[in-house]
C-alpha positions in Angstrom: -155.8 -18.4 90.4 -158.4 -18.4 93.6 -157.4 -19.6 96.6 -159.3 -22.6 97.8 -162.1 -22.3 100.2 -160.2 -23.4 104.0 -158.6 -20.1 104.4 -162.0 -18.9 104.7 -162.9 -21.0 107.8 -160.7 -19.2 110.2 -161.9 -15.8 111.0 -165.8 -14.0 111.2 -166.8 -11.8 108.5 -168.6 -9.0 109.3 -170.4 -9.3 105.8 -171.2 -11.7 103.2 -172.2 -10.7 100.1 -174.0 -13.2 97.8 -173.4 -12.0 94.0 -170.7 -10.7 92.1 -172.3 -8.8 89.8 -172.8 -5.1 89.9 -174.5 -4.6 93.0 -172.3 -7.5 94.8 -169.1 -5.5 93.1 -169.6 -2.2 94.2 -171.3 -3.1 98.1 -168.2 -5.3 98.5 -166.0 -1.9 97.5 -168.1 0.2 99.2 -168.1 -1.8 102.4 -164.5 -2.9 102.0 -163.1 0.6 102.3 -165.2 1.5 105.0 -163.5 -1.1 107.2 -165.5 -3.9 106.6 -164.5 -7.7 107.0 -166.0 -8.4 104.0 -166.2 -11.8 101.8 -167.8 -12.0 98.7 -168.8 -15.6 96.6 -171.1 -16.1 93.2 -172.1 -19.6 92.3 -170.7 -18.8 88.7 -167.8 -15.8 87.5 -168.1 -12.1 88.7 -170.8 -10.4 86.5 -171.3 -13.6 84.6 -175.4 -13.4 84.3 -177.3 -10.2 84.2 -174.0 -8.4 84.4 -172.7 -9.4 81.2 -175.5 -9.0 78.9 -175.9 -5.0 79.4 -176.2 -2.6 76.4 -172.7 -1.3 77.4 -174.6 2.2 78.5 -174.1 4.7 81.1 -177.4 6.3 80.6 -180.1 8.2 82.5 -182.4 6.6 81.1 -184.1 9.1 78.8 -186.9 6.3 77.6 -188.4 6.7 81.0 -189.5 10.2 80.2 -192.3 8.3 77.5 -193.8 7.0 81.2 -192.8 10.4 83.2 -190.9 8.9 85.7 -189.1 12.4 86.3 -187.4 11.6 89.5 -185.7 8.5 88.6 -184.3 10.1 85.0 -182.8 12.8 87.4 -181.2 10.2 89.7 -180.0 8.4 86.8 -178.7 11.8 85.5 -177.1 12.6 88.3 -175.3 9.0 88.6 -174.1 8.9 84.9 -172.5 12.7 85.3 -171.0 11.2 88.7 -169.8 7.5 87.1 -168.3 9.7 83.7 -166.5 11.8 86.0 -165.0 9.4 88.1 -163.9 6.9 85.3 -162.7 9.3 82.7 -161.0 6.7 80.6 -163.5 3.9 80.8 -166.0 5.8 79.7 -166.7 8.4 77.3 -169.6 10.5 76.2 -171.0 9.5 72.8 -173.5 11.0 70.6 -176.9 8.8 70.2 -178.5 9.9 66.8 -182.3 9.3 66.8 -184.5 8.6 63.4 -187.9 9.7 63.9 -190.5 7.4 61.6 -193.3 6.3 61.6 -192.7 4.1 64.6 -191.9 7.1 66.6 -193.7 7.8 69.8 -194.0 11.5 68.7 -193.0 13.7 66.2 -189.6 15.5 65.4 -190.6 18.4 67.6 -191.9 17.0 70.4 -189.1 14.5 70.1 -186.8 17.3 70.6 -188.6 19.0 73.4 -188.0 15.6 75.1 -184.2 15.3 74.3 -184.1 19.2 75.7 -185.7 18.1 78.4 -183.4 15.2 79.0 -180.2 17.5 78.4 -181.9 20.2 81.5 -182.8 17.0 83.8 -179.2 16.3 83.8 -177.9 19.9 84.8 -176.6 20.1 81.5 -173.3 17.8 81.6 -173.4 16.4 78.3 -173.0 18.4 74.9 -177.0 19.8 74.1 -179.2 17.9 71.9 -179.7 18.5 67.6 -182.5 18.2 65.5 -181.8 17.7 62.1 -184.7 17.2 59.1 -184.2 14.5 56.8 -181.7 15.7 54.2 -179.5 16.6 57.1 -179.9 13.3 58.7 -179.0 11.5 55.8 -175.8 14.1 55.2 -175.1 13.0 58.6 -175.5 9.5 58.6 -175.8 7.9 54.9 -177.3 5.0 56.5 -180.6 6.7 56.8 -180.8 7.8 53.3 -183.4 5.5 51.6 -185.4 4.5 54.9 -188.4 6.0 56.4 -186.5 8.6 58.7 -188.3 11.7 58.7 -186.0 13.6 60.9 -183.3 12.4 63.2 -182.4 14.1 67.3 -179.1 13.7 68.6 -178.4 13.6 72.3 -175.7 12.3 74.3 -175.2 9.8 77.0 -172.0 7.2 78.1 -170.8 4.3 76.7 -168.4 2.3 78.4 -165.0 1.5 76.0 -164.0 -2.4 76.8 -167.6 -4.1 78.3 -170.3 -4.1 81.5 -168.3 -7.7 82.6 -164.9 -5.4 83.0 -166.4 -2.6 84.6 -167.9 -4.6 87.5 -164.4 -6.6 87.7 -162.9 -3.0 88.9 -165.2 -2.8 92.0 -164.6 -6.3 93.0 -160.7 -5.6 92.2 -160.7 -2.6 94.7 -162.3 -4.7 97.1 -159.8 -7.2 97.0 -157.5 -4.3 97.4 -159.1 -3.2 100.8 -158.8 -6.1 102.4 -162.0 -8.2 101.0 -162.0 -11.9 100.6 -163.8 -12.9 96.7 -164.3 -15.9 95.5 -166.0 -17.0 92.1 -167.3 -20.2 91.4 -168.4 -20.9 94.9 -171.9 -21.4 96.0 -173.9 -20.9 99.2 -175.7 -24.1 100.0 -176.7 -23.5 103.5 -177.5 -21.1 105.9 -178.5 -20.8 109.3 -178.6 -18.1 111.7 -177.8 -18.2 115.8 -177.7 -16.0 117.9 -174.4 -15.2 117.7 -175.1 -14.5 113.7 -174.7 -16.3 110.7 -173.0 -19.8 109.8 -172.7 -20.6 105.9 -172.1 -23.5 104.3 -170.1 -22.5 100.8 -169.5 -25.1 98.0 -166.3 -24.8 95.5 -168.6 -25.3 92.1 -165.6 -26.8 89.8 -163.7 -29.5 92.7 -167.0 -30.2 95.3 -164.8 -28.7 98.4 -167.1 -27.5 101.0 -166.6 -25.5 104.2 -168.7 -23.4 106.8 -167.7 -19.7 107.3 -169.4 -17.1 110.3 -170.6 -13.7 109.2 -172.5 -11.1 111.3 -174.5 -10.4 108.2 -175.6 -11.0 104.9 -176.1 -9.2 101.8 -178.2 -10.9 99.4 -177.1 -9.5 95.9 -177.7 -12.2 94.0 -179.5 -10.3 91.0 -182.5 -12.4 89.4 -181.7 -15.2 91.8 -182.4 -13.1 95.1 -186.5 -14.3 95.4 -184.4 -17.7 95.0 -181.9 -17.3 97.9 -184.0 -15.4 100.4 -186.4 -18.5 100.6 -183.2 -20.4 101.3 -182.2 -18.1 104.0 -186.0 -17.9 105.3 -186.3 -14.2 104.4 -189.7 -12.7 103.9 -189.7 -9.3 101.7 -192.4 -7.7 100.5 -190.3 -6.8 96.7 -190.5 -9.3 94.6 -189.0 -9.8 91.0 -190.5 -10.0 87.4 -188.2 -10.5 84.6 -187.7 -9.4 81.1 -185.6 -10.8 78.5 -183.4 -8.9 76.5 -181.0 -9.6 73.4 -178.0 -7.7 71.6 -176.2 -9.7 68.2 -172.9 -8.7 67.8 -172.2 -8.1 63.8 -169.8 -6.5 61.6 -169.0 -2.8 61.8 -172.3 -1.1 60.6 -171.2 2.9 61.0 -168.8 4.7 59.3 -168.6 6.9 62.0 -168.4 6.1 66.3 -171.6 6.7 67.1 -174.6 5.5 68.5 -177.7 4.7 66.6 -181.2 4.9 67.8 -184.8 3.9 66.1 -188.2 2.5 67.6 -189.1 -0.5 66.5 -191.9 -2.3 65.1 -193.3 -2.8 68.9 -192.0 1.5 69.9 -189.6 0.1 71.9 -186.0 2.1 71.1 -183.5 0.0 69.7 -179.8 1.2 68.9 -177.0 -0.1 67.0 -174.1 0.4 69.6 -170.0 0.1 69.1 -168.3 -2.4 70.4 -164.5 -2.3 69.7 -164.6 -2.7 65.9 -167.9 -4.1 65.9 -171.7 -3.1 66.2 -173.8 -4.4 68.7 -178.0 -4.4 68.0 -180.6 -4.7 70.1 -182.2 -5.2 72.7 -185.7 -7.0 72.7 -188.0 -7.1 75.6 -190.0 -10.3 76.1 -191.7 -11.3 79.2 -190.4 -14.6 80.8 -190.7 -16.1 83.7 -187.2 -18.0 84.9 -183.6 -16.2 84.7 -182.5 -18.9 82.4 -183.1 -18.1 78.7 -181.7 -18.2 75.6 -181.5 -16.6 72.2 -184.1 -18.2 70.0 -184.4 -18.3 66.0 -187.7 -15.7 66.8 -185.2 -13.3 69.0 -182.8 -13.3 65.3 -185.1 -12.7 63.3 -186.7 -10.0 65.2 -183.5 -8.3 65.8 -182.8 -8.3 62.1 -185.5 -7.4 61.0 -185.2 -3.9 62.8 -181.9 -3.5 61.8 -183.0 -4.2 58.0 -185.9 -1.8 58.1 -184.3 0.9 59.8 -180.8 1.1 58.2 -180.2 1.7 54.2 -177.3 -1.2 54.2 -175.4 -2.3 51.6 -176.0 -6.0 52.0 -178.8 -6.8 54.5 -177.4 -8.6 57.5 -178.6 -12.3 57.8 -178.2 -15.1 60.8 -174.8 -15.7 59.2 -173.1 -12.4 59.5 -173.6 -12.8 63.9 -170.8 -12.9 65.8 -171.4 -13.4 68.7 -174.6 -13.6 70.9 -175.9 -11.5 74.6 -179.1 -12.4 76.3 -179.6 -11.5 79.6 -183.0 -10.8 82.1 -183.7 -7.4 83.7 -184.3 -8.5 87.3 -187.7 -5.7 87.5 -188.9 -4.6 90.8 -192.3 -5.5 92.2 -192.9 -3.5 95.4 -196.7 -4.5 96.0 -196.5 -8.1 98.1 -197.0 -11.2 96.8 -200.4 -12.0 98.4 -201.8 -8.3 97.1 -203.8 -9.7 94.4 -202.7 -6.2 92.5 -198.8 -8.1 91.9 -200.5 -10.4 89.4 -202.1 -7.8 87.4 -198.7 -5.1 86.9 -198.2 -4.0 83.4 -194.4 -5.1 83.4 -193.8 -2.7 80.5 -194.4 0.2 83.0 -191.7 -1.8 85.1 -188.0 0.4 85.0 -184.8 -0.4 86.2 -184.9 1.0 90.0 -183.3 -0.8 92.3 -185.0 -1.2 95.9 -183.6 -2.6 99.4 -184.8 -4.2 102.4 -183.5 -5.2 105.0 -184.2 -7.3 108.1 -182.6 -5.9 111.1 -182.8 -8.3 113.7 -181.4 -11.1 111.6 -179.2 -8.8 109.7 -179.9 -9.9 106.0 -180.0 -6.9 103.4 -181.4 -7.7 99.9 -181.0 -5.7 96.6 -183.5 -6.1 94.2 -183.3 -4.5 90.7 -181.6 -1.6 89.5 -178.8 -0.9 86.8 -175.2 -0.5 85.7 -175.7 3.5 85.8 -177.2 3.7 89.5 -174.4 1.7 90.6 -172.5 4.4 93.3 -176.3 5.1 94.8 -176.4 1.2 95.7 -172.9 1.1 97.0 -173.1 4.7 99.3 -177.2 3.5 100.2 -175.3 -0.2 101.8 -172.7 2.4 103.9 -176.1 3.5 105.7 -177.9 0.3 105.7 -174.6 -1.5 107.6 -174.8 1.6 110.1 -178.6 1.3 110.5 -177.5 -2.4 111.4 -174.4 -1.0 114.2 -171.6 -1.6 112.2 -168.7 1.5 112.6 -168.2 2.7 109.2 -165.6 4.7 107.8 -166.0 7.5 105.3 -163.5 6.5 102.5 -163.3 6.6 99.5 -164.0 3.4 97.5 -164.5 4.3 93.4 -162.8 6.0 91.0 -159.7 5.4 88.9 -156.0 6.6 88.4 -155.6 10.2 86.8 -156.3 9.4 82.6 -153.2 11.1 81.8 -151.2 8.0 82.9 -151.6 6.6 78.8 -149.3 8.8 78.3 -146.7 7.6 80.0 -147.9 4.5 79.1 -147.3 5.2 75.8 -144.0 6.5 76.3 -142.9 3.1 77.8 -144.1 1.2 74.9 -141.3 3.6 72.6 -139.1 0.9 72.4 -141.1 -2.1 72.0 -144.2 -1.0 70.1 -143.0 0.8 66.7 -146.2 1.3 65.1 -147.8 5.0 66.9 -151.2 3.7 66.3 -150.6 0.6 67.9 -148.7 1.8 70.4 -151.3 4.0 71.3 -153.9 1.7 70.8 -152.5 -0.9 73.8 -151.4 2.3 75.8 -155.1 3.5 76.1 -156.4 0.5 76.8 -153.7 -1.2 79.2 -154.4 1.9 81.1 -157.7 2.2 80.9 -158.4 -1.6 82.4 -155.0 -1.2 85.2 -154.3 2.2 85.9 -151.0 2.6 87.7 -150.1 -1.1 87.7 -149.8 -0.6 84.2 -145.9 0.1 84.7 -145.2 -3.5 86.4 -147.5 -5.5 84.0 -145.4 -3.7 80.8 -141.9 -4.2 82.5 -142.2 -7.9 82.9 -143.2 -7.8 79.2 -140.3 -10.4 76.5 -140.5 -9.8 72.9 -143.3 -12.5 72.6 -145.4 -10.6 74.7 -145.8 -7.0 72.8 -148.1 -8.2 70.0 -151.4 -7.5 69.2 -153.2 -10.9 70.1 -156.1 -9.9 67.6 -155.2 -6.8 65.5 -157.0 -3.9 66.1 -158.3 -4.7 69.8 -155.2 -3.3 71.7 -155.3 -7.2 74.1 -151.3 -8.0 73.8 -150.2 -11.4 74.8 -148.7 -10.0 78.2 -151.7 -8.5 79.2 -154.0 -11.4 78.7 -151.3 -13.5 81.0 -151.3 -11.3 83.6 -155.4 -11.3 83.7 -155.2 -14.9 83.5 -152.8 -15.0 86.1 -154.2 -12.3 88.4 -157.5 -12.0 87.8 -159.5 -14.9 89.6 -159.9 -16.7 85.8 -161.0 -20.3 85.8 -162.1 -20.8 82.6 -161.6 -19.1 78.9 -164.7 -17.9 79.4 -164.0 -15.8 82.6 -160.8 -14.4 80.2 -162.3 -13.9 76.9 -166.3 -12.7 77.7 -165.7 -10.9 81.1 -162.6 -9.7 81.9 -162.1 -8.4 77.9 -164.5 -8.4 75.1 -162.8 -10.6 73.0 -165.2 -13.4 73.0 -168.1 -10.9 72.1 -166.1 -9.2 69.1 -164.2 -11.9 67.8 -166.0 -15.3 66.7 -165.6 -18.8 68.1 -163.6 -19.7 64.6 -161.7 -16.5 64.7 -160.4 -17.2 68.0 -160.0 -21.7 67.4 -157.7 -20.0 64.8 -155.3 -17.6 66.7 -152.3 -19.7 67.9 -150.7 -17.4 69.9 -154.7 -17.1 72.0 -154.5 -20.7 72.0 -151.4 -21.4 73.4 -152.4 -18.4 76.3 -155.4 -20.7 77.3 -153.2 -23.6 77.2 -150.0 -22.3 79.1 -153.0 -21.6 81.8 -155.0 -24.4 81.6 -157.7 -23.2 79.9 -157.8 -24.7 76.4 
């Protein structure tokens, strides 16, 4: 569990970040491991807003060709061949198999052209793109037999295994690791700056505790809420936000094989069945809105269905009742023209993407990071090394990402001989204890009784001795914080499914979380 909030009183940080989602996650690891005093606090969990509600992608962004934003497909290229390298067993390269209708933006061949494109923007890292006409699309995926699909392209892109939530618990992890102070659940209420730096009032959001800490600067990360805290903090920027909605529905298994699914939808938006575990994720919308709160609505369903309906041959057509679970999250998009420039009021915020932009303000030392995505994720960490320099901190050149060598599920594996008998289970919880704790994998599986070596849902790979040790290691407060960040279980089990499970129950209750 977290430590309270006194211990935090009695030294100076040299940064605080506000925000413990992706951009919070990695600047605190990037920082960390360059020698940085470094606390980081979110008002909720880590990655528990826009964090969480991801497509699960690791993508370079091929829908931004439609608009020809060249340069940022290449950088997202670039950072999805860099993020697949470096986390070999958290995420893999899948195939996304596009039907062309008669919602396409452009024919089969021009389609292709574009997916060849794509695969050359990327230096050619993934496996190179297919075209297939209809009868091989259907031979390929029987879904599409029946439905308007002219033609189908596959390309390829990354998918992460577990979910978004995990992956941006590793960076905060390995700045915990380095020396960094985190702390969930705790929200800045005040701030004022002297001229000796900053003082911060932070305020423990489950028990009221408040305290003051010092940092020499402060690193506003706070995703759709940083227009929010920079007026707290007095900060004039010139970016601005604009936010779009965007839902998944988690629903039964709707592939026979692991693959991604991708069609255009009634608006020519793309829109992709996705898998999750043993489950399909579909979505996303895109709606205008003009608050970071939302919600799914009866509209959002129905839309979502819809698609899925239309562009799928199914056996049974999915209704509200077969959802599972529920994501909706807001991009945080990127204004760069000022507020008073009359021409912010009158952006197409379709035309919006998913860069990420930072200013900073030098002489009171406050950094703010606006936008940007999962994928670009190691530019935003390496581009707050230079911006802490730029500001006169010493920084270190070491390295901050990255996991243990993927081979180590072997061993793993080998372990688990004598307390797992089934191979594919065994393998099953050896991949994916390894995948989500590397080399303390070892330690967690030797404390392991009897009790602890069973599949908590079948199928998923979660034992009982894993999900202690998260809940005992892993900053969790809540079930939430266990169940719908730090594993998917939440997102590909229902609410009844998991009332039911005893052995869950009595987890969340040995821990306080029932």
């Amino acid at each position: 569990m977290r430590s309270r909030l006194q211990d935090l009183a009695t030294s100076t940080y040299d940064v605080v970040i506000v925000g413990g989602g992706i951009n919070g996650a990695v600047t605190a690891a990037s920082l960390s491991a360059a020698g940085l005093k470094v606390l980081v606090v979110d008002k909720g969990d880590f990655a528990g807003f826009t964090s969480q509600e991801s497509s699960n992608m690791v993508w370079g962004g091929i829908k931004y060709l439609q608009s020809l934003e060249l340069k940022l497909v290449y950088k997202l290229c670039v950072s999805r061949a860099r993020l697949m390298k470096n986390y070999p067993t958290r995420i893999r390269s899948i195939g996304f198999f596009a039907a062309i209708g008669p919602n396409s933006p452009a024919d089969e061949a021009l389609t292709f052209l574009g997916a060849l494109a794509y695969w050359f923007i990327g230096k050619f890292t993934t496996p190179g793109p297919r075209l297939f006409n209809k009868l091989q699309a259907g031979k390929y995926e029987p879904s599409f037999v029946g439905t308007d699909a002219t033609a189908a392209v596959q390309y390829f892109d990354g998918l992460l295994l577990d979910n978004d939530a995990r992956f941006v618990w590793d960076f905060i992890k390995r700045a915990e690791t380095t020396g960094a102070a985190v702390r969930n659940y705790t929200r800045l209420t005040a701030a004022s700056h002297a001229s000796d730096g900053w003082r911060l009032g932070l305020t423990d959001e489950h028990t009221g505790q408040r305290v003051t800490v010092r940092a020499k600067a402060i690193v506003n990360a706070a995703g759709p809420y940083a227009d929010g805290l920079n007026s707290l903090m007095s900060n004039q920027t010139e970016a601005h936000l604009a936010f779009s909605k965007g839902i998944h529905l988690v629903v039964r298994k709707l592939t026979q094989d692991d693959r991604v699914l991708a069609f255009w939808d009634e608006e020519e938006r793309l829109f992709y069945v996705i898998p999750m575990h043993d489950r399909s994720v579909i979505g996303t919308t895109d709606t205008r809105i003009a608050q970071p709160e939302t919600s799914v609505t009866d509209e959002d369903r129905d839309f979502v269905l819809r698609q899925i309906n239309r562009s799928m041959n199914l056996d049974v057509a999915l209704t509200k009742d077969d959802i599972i679970a529920e994501r909706c999250g807001v991009r945080p998009l990127v204004i760069s023209t000022p507020r008073q420039n009359k021409k912010s009021e009158v952006i197409d915020w379709h035309k919006l993407s998913r860069k990420h932009a930072i200013e900073a303000d030098r002489e009171r030392k406050i950094v703010t990071i606006f936008g940007g995505k999962l994928t670009d994720c190691l530019n935003v960490g390496e581009e707050m090394r230079a911006e802490m320099q730029a500001l006169g901190f010493k920084i270190k050149n070491e390295r901050w990402f990255g996991e243990d060598h993927k081979l180590g599920a072997t061993r793993v594996g080998k372990l688990l001989e004598a307390k797992i008998k089934d191979a594919d289970v065994r393998l099953r919880v050896a991949e994916g204890i390894w995948r989500r704790h590397g080399s303390a994998s070892t330690e967690i599986i030797l404390g392991w009784t009897g009790a602890d070596v069973a599949e908590v849902f079948e199928g998923l790979g979660f034992t009982a001795g894993e999900l202690r040790h998260i809940a005992r290691t892993e900053h969790v407060v809540t079930a939430r914080d266990l169940l719908r960040r730090r594993t998917p279980i939440a997102l590909v089990r229902s609410q009844s499914e998991i009332d039911r499970n005893q052995t869950l129950q009595g987890i969340l209750t040995e821990f306080g979380l029932a």
